[in-house]
C-alpha positions, 0 to 999 in steps of 0.5 A: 500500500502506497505511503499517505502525501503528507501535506502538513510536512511543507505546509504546517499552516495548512487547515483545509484540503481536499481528499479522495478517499481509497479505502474504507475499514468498518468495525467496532463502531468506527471507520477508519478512513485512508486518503490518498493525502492529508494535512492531518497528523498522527499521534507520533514523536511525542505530539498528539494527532490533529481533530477536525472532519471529513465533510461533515464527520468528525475525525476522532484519532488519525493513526499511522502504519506501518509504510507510512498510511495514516487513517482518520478514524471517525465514528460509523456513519455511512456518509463516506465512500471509496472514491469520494472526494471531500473537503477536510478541515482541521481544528484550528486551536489545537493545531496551533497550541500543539504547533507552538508546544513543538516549535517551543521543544525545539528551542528549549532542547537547544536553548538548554545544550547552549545553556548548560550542555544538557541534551534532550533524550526525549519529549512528550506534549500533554493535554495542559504541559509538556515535558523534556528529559535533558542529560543533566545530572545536577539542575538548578534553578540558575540553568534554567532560567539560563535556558529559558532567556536564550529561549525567549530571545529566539522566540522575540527574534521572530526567526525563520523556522524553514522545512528542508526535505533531503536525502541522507547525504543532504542531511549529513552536511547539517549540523543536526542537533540529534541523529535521525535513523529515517532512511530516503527522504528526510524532513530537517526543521530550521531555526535560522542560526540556531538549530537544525533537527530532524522531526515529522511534526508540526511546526511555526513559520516563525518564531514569533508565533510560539509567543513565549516559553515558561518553564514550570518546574524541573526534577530528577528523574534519574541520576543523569536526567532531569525532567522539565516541565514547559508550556508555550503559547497560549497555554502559557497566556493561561498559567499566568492569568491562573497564577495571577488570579491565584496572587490577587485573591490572596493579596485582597485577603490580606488588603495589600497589593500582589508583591505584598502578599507573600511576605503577609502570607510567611507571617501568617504560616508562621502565626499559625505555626505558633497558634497551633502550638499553643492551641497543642498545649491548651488542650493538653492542659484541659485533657488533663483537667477533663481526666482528672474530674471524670476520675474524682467522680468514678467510685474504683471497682476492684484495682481501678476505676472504670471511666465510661462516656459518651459525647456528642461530635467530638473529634475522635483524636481528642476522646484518644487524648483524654482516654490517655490522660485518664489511663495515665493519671492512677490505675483505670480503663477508659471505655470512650465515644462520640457520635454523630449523624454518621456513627460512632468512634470507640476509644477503649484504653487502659493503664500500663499496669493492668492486663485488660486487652483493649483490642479484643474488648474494643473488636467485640463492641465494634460488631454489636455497632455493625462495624471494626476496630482493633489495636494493642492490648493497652489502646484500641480504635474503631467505630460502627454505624449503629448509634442506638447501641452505643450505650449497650456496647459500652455497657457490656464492655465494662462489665467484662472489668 
């Protein structure tokens, strides 16, 4: 089967062309369509494919094959036929953003091998960032601000990307930023002094186009590779404007400008810090009380006092706080609860000196609430669903003391 004429290769402007279709395969509730030509892309070399349609059809994937055939997929509809021509259109918006997300790699990727020898060993374009995994084993922040200034000038250079289509001895004569193992006819992208690289993808006529490239975060992936987040285009018009609304509404909440914000924003965190300390220790204090009282009015029953309650909406790291401080303060078993809408939460805790196992006690009660828990013999969590018979588990629990 004969290779696809791939308009897009000299002309990635092109987002309207006419097609004869030569070949129709039905199944699964789709048709998988072959033109004798396309401007569509495939999903290959880390870009995704082109949407659009084919008269009035949508093109939902465009796939390539082996010998290079690209079929259209698009939904089963019985309006297209072997031999029909027909007028293709292409989604505008999506092949510039992935027009600039392209170009933008391949500046980027020279930007960082003039910035800090750091080569690209791959890339892949995402539905809202892009990623390239560079050769550099130690990045900073200095690199790549580095890279993304030298980027950014090219970019507001508005250079010449030109498509070169050459044999291999024609390709041979560049200086390629990397290697390409395409044998016949191979498609060069020039950056006009600057770079020089095999790609079958999509890219701008002039740099200017991409608009600017932003470099969201970097991190080590492997020893010798760090992985790059970037967007380009519009998608960097769209994290500034998320970003800046982020630091607006922030800054109001303080009532001071933009740059005013972060330094009110650390006080804050640090205020908080503290307050929650002190909270910390407050509640520590008032566990201890609480503990302290419900034991003055707990008569002993054998070795210990048996301390058994029941609260409403209370937070179940706090009931653990004061089954503690209860267990801690003499010799005691603290059968605690609380409730709400949703159910119960069990704490059962008993003093270092006694030899009540918690956990079994605590495992029994939680299967009357139609629910489980467990733990160790001196503490143990759990709850259930069943509220109505909260006090009958608490009940039936303490009379195992």
């Amino acid at each position: 089967m004969q290779a696809t004429e791939r308009l897009y290769f000299t002309d990635s402007s092109l987002l309207q062309f006419q097609a004869q279709i030569l070949q129709i395969e039905s199944g699964a509730g789709v048709d998988k369509i072959l033109l004798d030509r396309t401007a569509f892309y495939p999903t290959g070399g880390g870009q995704p494919f082109d949407t659009g349609r084919l008269n009035d059809v949508e093109v939902i994937d465009v796939v390539e094959e082996d010998g290079g055939v690209i079929f259209h997929i698009v939904e089963q509809t019985g309006h297209l036929s072997v031999g029909q021509t027909i007028e293709a259109s292409i989604d505008k918006s999506r092949r510039l953003d992935h027009l600039q997300q392209h170009s933008g790699q391949h500046i980027l990727s020279q930007a960082f091998i003039q910035a800090c020898n750091a080569e690209t060993h791959s890339f892949h374009m995402g539905g809202q960032t892009s990623t390239i995994d560079i050769e550099l084993s130690s990045p900073t922040d200095e690199a790549m601000r580095a890279a993304e200034e030298i980027a950014n000038a090219i970019i507001f250079d508005n250079r010449p990307m030109r498509v070169h289509l050459l044999d291999e001895a024609g390709a041979a004569l560049l200086p390629l930023r990397k290697e390409t193992a395409i044998s016949g006819t191979i498609r060069i992208i020039e950056v006009e002094d600057f770079d020089w690289s095999p790609c079958g993808g999509t890219h701008a006529r002039q740099t200017g186009q991409i608009g600017l490239i932003v470099i969201k975060s970097f991190e080590r992936v492997k020893s010798n590779l760090t992985r790059v987040e970037f967007v380009c285009g519009h998608r960097a018009l769209e994290g500034y404007r998320a970003a800046n609304q982020t630091a607006v509404t922030t800054a109001r909440l303080f009532s001071v400008g933009r740059e005013g914000a972060p330094e009110l924003v650390a006080k804050a965190i640090q205020e908080n810090k503290s307050l929650r300390k002190r909270m910390r220790d407050l509640l520590e204090l008032a566990m201890q009380a609480e503990a302290a009282q419900l034991l003055n009015n707990t008569p002993s029953s054998g070795n210990c006092k048996i301390i058994k309650a029941v609260f409403d909406n209370r937070d179940a790291e706090e009931i653990r706080l004061l089954a503690t401080k209860i267990t801690q303060q003499e010799p005691a078993i603290a059968l605690l609860a609380t409730r709400d809408a949703n159910g119960a939460k069990l704490v059962f805790a008993r003093s270092t000196n006694l030899s009540q196992n918690m956990g079994q006690w605590l495992g029994e009660a939680c299967q009357l609430l139609g629910g489980r828990g467990g733990g160790r013999p001196e503490m143990a969590q759990g709850g259930g669903s069943d509220i109505t018979k909260l006090e009958e588990a608490l009940q039936l629990a303490s009379e195992k003391a």
